[in-house]
N, C-alpha and C positions, 0 to 999 in steps of 0.2 A: 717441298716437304720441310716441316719444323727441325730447325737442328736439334731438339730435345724427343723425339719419334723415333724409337730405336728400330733398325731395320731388321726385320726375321727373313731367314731364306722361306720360300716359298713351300715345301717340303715339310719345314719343321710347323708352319703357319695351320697347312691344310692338317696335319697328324694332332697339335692342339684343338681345332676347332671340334673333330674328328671325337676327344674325348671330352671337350665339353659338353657338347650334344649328348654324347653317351650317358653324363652321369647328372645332367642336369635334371631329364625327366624320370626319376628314380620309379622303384614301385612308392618307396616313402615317401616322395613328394608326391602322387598320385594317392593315393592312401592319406595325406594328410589332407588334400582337396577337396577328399569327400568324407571327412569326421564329421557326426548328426552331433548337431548344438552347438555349430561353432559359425565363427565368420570372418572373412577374411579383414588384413589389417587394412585401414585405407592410404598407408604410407606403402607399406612391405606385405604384396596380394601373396606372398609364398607364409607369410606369419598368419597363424589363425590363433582367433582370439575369445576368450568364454563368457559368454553374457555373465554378470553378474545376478541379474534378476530385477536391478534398481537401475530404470534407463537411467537416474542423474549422474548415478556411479560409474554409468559405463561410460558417459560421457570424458567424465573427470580423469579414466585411464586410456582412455585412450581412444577409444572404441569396445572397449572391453578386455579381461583377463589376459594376456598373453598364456602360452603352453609353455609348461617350465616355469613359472612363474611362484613368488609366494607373496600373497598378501597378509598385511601384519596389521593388526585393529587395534586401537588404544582406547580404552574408557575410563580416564581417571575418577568418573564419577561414582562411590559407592552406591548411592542410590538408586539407579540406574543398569541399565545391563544394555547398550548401545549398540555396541563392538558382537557380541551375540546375537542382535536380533538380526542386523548384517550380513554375519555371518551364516546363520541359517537361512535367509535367501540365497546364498550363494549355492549352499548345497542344494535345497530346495528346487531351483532351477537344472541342478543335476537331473534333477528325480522326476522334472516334465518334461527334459531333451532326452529320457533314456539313458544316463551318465550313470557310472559305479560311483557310490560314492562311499569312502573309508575317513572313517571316524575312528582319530585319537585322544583314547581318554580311558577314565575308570568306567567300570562297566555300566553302574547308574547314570552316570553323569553320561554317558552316551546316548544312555537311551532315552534320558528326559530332552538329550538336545534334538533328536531327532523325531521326538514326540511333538517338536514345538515348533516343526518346518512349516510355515506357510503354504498355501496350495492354494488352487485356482479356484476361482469362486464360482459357485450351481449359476444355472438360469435364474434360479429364484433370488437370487441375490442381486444380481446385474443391477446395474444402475447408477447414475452416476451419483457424484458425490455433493451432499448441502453448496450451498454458493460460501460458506462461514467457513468451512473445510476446503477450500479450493475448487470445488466442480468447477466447470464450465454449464452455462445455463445454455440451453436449447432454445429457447426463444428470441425473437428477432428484437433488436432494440426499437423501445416505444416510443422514445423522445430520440430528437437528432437522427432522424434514420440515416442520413448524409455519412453518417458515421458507421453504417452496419457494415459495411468491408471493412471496413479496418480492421488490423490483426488486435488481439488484445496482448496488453499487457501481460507478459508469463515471466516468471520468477525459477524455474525449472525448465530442464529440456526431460525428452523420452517420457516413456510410459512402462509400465510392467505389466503383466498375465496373473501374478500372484498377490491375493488379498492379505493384508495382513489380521485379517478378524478371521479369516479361515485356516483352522489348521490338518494335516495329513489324514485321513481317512486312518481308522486301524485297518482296516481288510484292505487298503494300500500297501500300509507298509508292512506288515504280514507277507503280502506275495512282493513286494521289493526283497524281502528278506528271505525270500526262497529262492528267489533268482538270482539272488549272488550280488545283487545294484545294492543293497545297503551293507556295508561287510563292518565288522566291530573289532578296531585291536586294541585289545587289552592295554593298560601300562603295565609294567615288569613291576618287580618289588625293590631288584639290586640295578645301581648302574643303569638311572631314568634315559638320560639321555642319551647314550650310545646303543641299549638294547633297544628304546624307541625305535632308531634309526633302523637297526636291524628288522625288527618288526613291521615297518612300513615297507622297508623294502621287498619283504617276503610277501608281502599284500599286492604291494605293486606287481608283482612278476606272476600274481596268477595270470593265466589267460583268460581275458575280456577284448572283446572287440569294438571297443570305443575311448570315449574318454572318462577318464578319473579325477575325480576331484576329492582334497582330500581337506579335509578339518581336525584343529586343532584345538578346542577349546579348552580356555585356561591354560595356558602354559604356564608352565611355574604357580597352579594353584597347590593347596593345602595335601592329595595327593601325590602331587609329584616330589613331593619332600622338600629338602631345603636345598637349592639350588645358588648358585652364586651369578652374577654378572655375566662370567665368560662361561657358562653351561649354556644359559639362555640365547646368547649370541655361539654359539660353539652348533647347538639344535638349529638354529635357522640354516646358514650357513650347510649344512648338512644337508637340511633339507631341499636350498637349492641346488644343490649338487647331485643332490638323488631324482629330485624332477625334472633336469635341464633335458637330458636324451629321450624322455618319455613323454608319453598324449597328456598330461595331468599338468594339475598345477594346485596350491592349496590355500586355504586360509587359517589364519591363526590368529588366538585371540589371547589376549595377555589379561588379567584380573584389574580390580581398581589401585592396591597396591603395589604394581607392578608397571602398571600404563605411565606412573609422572615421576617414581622415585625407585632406585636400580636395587636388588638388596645389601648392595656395597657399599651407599651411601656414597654412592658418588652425585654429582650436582645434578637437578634434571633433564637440563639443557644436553649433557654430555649423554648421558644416557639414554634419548630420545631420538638423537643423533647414531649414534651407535645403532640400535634397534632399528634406524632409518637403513644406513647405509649393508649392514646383516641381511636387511630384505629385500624384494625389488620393486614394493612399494609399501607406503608407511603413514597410517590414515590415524589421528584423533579426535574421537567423537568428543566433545564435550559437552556434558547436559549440565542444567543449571540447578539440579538437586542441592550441589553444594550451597550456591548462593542465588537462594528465592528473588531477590531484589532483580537479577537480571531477565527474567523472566518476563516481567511487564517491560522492561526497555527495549528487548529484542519479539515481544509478542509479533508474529502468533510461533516464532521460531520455538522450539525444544532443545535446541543446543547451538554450537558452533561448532566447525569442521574444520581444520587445520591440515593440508599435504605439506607430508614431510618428504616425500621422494615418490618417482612416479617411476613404471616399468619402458626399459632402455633396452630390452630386444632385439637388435637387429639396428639397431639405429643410436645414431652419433647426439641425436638432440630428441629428448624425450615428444614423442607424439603428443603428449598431453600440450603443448605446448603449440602448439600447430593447429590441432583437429578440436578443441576443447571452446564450450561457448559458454560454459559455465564461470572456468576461471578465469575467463576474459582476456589473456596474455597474447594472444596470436589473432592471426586475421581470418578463424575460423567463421562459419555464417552465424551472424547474428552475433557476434563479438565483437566489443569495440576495438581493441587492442591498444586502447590504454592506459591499463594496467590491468594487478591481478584483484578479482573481486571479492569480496569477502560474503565464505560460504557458510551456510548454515545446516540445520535439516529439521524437519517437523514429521512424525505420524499422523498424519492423516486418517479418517474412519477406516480405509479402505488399503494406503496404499503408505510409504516411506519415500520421502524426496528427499534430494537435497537441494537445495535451493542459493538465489544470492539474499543476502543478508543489506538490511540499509534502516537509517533512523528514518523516520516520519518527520512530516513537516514541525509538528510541536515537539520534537523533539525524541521520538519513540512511542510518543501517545495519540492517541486517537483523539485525544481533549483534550480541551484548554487546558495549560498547565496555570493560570492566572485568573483569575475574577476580575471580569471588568469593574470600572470604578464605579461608586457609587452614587456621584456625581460627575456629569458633563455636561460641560457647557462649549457655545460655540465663540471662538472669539474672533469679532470682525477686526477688520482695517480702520484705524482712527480716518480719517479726514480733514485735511487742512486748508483752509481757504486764505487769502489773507484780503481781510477786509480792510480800507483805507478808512482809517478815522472814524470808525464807528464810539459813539460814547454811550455806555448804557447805562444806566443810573436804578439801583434797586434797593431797596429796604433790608437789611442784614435778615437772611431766613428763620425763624427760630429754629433753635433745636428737636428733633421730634421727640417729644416725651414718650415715656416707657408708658404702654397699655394698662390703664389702672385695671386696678380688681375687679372680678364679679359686685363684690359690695356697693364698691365707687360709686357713685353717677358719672355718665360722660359731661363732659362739658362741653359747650358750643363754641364749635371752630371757628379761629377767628377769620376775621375778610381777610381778603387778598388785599393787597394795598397795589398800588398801581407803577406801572412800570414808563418812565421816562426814557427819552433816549433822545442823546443831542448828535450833531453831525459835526466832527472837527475834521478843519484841512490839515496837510501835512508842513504850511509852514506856521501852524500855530503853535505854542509851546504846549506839551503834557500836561491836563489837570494833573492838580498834589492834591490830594487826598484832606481833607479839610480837618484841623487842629479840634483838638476838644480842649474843655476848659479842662480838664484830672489827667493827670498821668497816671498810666496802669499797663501791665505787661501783657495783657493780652489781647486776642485778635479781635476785630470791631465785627465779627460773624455773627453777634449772638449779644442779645440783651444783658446786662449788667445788673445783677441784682444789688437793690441800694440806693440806684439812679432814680431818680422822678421823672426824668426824660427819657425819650427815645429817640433815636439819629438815623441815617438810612446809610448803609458803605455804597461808596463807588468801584464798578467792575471795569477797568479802562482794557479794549483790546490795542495792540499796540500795533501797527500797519509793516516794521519794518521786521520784528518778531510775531507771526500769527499764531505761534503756539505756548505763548505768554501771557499770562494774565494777573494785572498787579492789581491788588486788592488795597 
């Protein structure tokens, strides 16, 4: 036995065992085994976890939502509303598992969020998506068949139930709202953030027999009045503390000027941070509304994704981390592990991915970012021979005259004059190039205007240099 193996009497052994057994198979942990819309973690099979609605997202947490959990959405894009379309899958997927789901906000604004939930698309819809949108084509490949098993290239994991062009039925949500699965609380007038609290919690504790899911949209918008830093962090905070013991878990969405800068003015980094560590995970969408130019470098993407913090459950090292093929960090399947990848996400006709993000061969374009030149030419290998004492003797070439006018006449070209060539051995001495009677500075290539004569230049190859030629 290890000297570090503490030894228990026999007695005290069997009376522990005795009450673990007791308290381990609870009626709650029996009751939590069998919550509809949920699934177990694939770290920790006693943690069950809430589809979000978007497989890529569920991917990137884990396997999905922990119980007790709050998720926190970032959209710094004004033009845009990211972090909300997210978030009503979230709920949404409440509302096809059977799930209550409670909405915090002003009375309109609740009701246009829950006007705008996604739902499952008819027969008549079905179908997959364009090949320019993502689908997968159905047909078998027509060139290369050698290649039809092969997996294709995927840029996303998972799939969802919920279309994003279809939205909630009224006569759904009509009878959602008579059964008690869509419930509405108000915000107060005084003292936003502590009455909220109290106000959830009085929703929480009705009796329902499943799970809840709750939404926050906008925190700290124009409603909720003027809010400081530590209010906004003070509500989260709160919030997981009121979800940790109970089936539910929520989501919250913060506005565009609220997603990158705090209203304390504090730096964004620090604030981002903050709002990370406040939740127990911390997502920014960013769409390129702001700045159009990114758009074509990152086509066919609609934003980038940023994880600021991932949900820590039950466990010492985030699951994302482990089980995750998107972010690529761990030795999950279909992951490289190494490193983390850069996320994006696009709308689709149909559906919201997220996706990994990467430049194109040209650089993020699909085109040539260059025009070829307008001339090409090929260039060969000179060739060097060396020939021994070759002497070739030719008539200085004339220059080619310029094309005369249409006007002109041509005039008739003159003969060829004829080409000598003598044979020197190597112990004779170098012809010299033969003296003229005038001195004049330049080269004997070309007829002299002036002269009455005409001379012929010698081209001597040289045997010991072949790629010399003295004129």
């Amino acid at each position: 036995m290890p000297s570090f193996t503490r030894r228990v009497p026999a007695q005290r052994a069997a009376a522990g065992a005795a009450g673990t057994a007791a308290a381990s198979p609870t009626a709650a942990t029996a009751a939590a085994q069998n919550l509809e819309g949920t699934r177990p973690s694939p770290s920790a099979p006693g943690l069950r976890l809430l589809p979000t609605g978007i497989g890529s997202l569920d991917d990137l947490l884990g396997g999905g939502l922990p119980l007790g959990n709050v998720l926190t959405l970032l959209s710094p894009d004004p033009h845009t509303a990211w972090a909300r379309l997210v978030a009503r899958h979230v709920a949404a997927q409440g509302a096809v598992s059977r799930q209550r789901i409670i909405v915090l906000a002003e009375r309109g604004d609740a009701r246009a969020f829950v006007d705008g939930l996604p739902w499952v698309e008819g027969r008549d819809d079905a179908g997959s998506e364009s090949e320019t949108e993502g689908g997968a084509d159905d047909g078998r490949t027509r060139i290369a068949w050698r290649y039809d098993r092969m997996a294709k290239f995927q840029t996303t994991v998972g799939s969802s139930n919920l279309a994003a062009n279809t939205t909630i039925p009224a006569d759904v949500r009509a009878h959602l709202e008579s059964k008690g699965q869509i419930v509405y609380v108000d915000l107060p007038a005084a003292d936003t953030v502590s009455a909220s609290i109290v106000a959830l919690a009085a929703a929480l504790d009705t009796p329902f027999d499943g799970v809840t899911r709750v939404a926050v949209p906008d925190l700290g918008g124009i409603e909720w009045g003027r809010l400081s830093s530590t209010d906004i962090t003070r509500f989260l905070v709160s919030l997981r503390a009121l979800l940790r013991p109970r089936a539910a878990s929520a989501v919250v969405t913060l506005p565009p000027r609220l997603s990158q800068n705090s209203p304390d003015n504090t730096s964004p980094s620090e604030w981002v941070t903050s709002l990370a560590w406040s939740s127990d995970a911390c997502i920014t969408l960013a769409g390129f509304g702001t700045d159009p130019t990114l758009a074509p470098v990152f086509a066919p993407a609609h934003g980038l994704l940023t994880l600021h913090s991932f949900p820590t459950t039950h466990h010492l090292l985030a699951p994302t981390t482990r089980h995750s093929t998107l972010l690529g960090v761990g030795g999950g399947a279909g992951s490289g592990g190494a490193g983390e990848n850069n996320l994006g996400f696009r709308l689709k006709r149909k559906r919201f991915v997220i996706e990994t993000v990467h430049l194109g061969i040209e650089g993020g374009s699909s085109e040539r970012r260059t025009e070829p030149p307008a001339v090409s030419g090929v260039v060969r290998p000179e060739r060097t021979q060396a020939k021994v004492g070759v002497e070739v003797e030719t008539d200085a070439a004339e220059p080619t005259p310029a094309p005369p006018p249409s006007s002109a006449l041509p005039e008739p070209a003159a003969k060829p004059k004829k080409v000598r060539a003598k044979v020197r051995f190597g112990d004779e001495p170098e012809a010299a190039p033969q003296p003229h009677g005038h001195a004049h500075g330049h080269a004997h290539g070309h007829s002299h205007a002036g002269h009455g004569h005409s001379h012929s230049a010698r081209v001597e190859i040289r045997h010991d240099r072949p790629d010399l030629y003295e004129f």
